[in-house]
N, C-alpha and C positions, 0 to 999 in steps of 0.2 A: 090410555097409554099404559103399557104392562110396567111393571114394577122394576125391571130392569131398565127399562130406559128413560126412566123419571129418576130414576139413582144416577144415571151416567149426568143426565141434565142438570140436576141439581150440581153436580159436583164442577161440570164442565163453569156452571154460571158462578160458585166458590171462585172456581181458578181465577175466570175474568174481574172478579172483584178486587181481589187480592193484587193481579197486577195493577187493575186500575188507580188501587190505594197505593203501591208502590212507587205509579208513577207518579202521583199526588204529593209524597212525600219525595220525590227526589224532584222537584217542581218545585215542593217549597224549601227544601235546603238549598236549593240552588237559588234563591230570590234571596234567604238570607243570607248566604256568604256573599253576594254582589252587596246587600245594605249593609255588611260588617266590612267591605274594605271601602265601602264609601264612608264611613264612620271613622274610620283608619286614617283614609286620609286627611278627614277632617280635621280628625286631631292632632296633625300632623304640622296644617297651615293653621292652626289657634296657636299651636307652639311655637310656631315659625322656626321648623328647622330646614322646610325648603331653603328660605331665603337667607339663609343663616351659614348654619353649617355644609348644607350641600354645595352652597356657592362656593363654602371656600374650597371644598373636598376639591371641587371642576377644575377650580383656579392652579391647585397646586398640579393636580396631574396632568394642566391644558389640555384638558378634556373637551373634544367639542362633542362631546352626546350628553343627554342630560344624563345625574347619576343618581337620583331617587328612587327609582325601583333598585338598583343594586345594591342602593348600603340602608333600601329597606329587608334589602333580601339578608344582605351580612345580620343584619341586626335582627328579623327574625325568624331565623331559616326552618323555623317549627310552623309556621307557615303552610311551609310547602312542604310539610312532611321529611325534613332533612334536620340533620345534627351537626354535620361535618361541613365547613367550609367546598371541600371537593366533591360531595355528593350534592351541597347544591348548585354549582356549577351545570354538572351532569345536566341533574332535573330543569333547570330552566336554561341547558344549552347556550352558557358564558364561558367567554375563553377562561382558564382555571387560574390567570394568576389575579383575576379583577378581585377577590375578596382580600386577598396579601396587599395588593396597590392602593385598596383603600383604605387598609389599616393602617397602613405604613405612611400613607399622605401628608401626617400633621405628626411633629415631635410630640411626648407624652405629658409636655407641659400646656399645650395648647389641647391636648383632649380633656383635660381635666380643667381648663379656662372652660372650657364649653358646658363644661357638665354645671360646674360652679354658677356663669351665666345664666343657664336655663333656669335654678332653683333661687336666684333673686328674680329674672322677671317673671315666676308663677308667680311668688310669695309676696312680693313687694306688694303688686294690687290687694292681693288680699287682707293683707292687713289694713292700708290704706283704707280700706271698704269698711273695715271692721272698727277702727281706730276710734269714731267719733259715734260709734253704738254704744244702744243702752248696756249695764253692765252684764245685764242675762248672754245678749247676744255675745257680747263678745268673750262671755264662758264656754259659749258653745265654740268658739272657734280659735281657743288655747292652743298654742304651740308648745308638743314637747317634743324637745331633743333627745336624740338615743344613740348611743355608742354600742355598737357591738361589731367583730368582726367573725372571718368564714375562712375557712380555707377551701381555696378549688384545686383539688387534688389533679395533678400535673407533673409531667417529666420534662426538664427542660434545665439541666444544674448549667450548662456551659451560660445559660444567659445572667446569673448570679443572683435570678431571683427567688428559685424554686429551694427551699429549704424543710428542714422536720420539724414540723408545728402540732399542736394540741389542735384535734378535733373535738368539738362539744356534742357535736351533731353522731361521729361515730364512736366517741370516749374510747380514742384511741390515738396513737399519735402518726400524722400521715406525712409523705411526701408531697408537698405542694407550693400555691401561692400563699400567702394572707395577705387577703384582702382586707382591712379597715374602715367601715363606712360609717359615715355621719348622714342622720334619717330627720328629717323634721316633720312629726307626725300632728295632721289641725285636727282640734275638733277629737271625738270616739272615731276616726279613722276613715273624713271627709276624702284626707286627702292626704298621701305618703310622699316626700317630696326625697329623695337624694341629693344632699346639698353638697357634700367632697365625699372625696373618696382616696383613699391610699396604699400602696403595697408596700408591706412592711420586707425589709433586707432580711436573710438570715447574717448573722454576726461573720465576718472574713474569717478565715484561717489563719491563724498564725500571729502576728506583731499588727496591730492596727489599734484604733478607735473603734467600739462595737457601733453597730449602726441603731439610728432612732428606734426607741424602742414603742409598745403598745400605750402605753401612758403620756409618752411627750408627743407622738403624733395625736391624742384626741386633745390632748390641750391646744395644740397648734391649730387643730382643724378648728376646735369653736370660739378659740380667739379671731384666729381670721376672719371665719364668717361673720362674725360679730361685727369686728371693725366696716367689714364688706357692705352689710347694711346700715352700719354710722356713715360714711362715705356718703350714699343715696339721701340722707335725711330721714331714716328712718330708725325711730328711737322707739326698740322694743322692749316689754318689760322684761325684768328680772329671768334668767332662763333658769328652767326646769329641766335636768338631765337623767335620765336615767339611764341605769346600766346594768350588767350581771356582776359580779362579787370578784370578775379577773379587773376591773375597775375601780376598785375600791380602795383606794389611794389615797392616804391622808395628806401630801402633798398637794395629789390634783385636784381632789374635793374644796382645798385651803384656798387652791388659786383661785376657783370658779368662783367662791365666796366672797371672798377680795377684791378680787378683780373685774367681776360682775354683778355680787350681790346673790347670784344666782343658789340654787340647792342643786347637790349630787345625791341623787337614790338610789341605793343598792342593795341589794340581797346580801344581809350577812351572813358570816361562818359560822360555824358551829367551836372555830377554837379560842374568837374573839372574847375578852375578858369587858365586865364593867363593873362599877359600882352603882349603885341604885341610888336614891334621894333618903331612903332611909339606912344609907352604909352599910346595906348589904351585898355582898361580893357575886356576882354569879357570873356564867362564862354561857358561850352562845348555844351550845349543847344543853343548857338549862332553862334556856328560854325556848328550846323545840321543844325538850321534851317534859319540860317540869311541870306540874303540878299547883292548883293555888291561886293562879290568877285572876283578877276580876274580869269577865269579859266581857265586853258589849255586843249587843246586837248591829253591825251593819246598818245604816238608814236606807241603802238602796239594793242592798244587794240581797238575796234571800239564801241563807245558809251559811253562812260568814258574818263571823265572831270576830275580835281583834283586841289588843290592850296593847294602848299607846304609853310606855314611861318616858320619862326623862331620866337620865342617866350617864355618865363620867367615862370617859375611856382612856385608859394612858396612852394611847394612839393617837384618839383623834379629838377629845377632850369633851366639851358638853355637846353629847348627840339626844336625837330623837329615835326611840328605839317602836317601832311598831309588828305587835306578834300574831299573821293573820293564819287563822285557822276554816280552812271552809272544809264544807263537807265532801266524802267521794278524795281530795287532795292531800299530800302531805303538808305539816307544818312549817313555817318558812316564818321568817321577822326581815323585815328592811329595816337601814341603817340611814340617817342622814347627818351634817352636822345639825344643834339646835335650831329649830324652825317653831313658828308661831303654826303653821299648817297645820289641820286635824285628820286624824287618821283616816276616813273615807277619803278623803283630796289625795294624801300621798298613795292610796291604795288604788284609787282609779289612775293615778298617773302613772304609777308602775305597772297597768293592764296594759297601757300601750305600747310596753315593751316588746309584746309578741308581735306587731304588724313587720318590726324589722327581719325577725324570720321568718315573717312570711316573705318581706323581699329576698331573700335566701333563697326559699324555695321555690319561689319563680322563677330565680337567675339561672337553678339549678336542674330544675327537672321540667319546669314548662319551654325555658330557651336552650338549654341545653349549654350551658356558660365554658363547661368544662369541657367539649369537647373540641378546642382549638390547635388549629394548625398552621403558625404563625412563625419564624427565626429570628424577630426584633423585639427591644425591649418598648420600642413607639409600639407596634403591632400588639403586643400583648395588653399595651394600655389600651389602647384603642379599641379592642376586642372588649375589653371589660368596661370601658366606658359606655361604648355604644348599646351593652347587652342591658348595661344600667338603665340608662336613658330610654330600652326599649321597655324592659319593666317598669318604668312611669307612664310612657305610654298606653301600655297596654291598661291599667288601673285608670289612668287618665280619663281611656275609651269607653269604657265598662262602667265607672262613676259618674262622671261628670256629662260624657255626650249622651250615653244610654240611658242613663239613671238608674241603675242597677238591673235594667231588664236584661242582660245578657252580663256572662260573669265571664270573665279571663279566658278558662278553662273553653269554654262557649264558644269563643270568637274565634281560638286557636283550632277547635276541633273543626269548625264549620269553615275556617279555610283550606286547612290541611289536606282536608278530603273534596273538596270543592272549588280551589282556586282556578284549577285549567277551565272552568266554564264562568269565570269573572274577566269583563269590562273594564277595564282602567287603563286609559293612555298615559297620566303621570307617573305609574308606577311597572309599568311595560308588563302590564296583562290583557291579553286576547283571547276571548273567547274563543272552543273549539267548537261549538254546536252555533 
């Protein structure tokens, strides 16, 4: 064979490799995304929001089609590669007002009864389960509560909810919603549960009562839920809250204390004043950046130092001041009132602070939360509840049914680009091949 057409052949049998592995690879994306919405679904009937909330969606619109794929679609239209209510219409050729019909189905107090319900019947079993374990296990499977809230930046003043709030996220101040959510995080991050949620008013114009402010809705939200699971028979310990330093409330820390027994953890300021055990004066600015202190090494952590005082505040009176220093990070101290707690306990419970924005970021850049096009102020709940409830799902799916072999990010990508060749009669997908 001459040399030129050993080259053409060689190259020719490349080619056919190449597609061969191509089509190998789009053979096996396509097997995943069919076992990722059968997974989807699964999670779907553990939660029981078929039999739940779909029933009631049907009920209110006398609906005779079923409506599970639609207000799977509302809820997660990243999916199918869509952001906008109207472009998913398009893509899965639904008349365009079925995503407004289903928002708008249930008033804004029954969206958030539903949200509420789902995060007693995950939670309840699980404590239950945990309840009468030894005391190891049931350290592994600690509930901490977390406050933080988001603003999803939004035009929409005529509905009187969209106001100028403090962005953290772009340390800037925006036009939008704020959102308020309450997070019960088990375990190093088993399991992120959404237990309420709330949208804060901006204050009226003019001669009025300002509306609920950032501090009396989290007091309300973990009062409620508290009482919510006394109700059921379920008596849980002392709660653990944490939060970032726009929480940090000598009133609301007094209530939780009081009134549950419970600790508030917070990131203090740098303009907070105290006095030491040995009468000496310093301010929070001196415990970032001062000098002198005894430090300890960390038992679990490797590069993280810490010194835990005791200490006086004319705020908030005898606190636990804890000053963690790691490496690569800046210096930070959290505040609580006085606690028997030791510094690595408050220091790993304040890690779990971050899972709540990671819920953020889901809401935000995987579902795409903000880009809603809704004219009711039900619609607008309903939109944000259900995008909620989708980001538990979706962690639900990826934790619990998966068991970590596929991430969030995974499931999203492998339907979004693969769903028109997925199977499912429950959720009105037909394959085209």
């Amino acid at each position: 064979m001459s040399p030129t057409k050993r080259y053409a052949k060689k190259h020719a049998k490349a080619r056919q490799r190449r597609r061969l592995q191509a089509h190998e690879r789009l053979e096996r994306d396509r097997r995943q995304a069919q076992r990722v919405v059968e997974t989807l679904h699964q999670a779907l009937e553990e939660l029981g929001l078929p039999t739940n909330l779909v029933v009631e969606i049907e009920g209110r619109l006398r609906s005779q089609h079923k409506l599970l794929g639609k207000r799977v679609g509302v809820m997660f239209p990243a999916l199918f590669g869509c952001r906008t209510p109207s472009e998913l219409c398009r893509v899965r050729g639904w008349d365009k007002q079925w995503p407004s019909r289903i928002l708008g189905a249930l008033p804004k107090r029954s969206w958030l009864k539903r949200l509420r319900r789902l995060a007693l019947e995950v939670l309840e079993p699980i404590w239950r389960h945990v309840a009468h374990k030894s005391p190891a296990t049931q350290s592994r499977w600690q509930w901490t509560w977390v406050w933080d809230d988001s603003v999803f930046h939004k035009y929409g003043e005529q509905l009187g909810l969209v106001g100028r709030w403090w962005s953290g996220q772009q340390k800037r101040v925006l036009s939008g919603i704020d959102g308020l959510l309450l997070l019960v995080v088990v375990g190093e991050g088993r399991l992120m549960v959404p237990v309420d949620f709330a949208i804060r008013r901006p204050d009226p114009v003019g001669p009025g009562a300002p509306c609920r402010d950032k501090l009396r809705w989290a007091q309300l939200m973990l009062d409620e839920r508290l009482a919510a699971f006394r109700r059921r028979g379920v008596e849980l310990p002392a709660p653990m809250v944490v939060a970032d330093s726009w929480f940090s409330d000598s009133k609301l820390m007094q209530h939780v204390h009081d009134a549950h027994q419970g600790t508030v953890l917070v990131e203090g300021k740098q303009s907070y004043t105290f006095t030491l055990a040995d009468g000496q004066k310093i301010k929070g600015h001196d415990l970032i950046h001062g000098e002198g202190w005894r430090w300890r090494q960390h038992p679990w952590e490797g590069g993280v130092r810490y010194v835990r005082l005791q200490a006086t505040s004319p705020t908030y009176g005898q606190v636990t001041v804890v000053i963690v220093d790691e490496q690569g990070q800046d210096r930070f101290y959290l505040l609580c009132l006085e606690t028997e707690r030791s510094a690595p306990q408050l220091i790993r419970r304040w890690r779990r602070r971050s899972w709540i924005e990671f819920v953020f970021r889901t809401l935000k850049h995987l579902l795409a939360t903000e880009a809603c096009q809704v004219r009711s102020e039900d619609a607008y709940y309903g939109h944000l509840v259900l995008r909620l409830i989708g980001s538990f799902i979706l962690f639900y799916t990826a934790r619990v049914i998966c068991k970590g072999h596929l991430t969030m990010e995974e499931i999203i990508f492998s339907l979004k680009h693969y769903w028109r060749f997925v199977d499912s009669e429950a959720l009105e997908l037909q394959s085209l091949s």
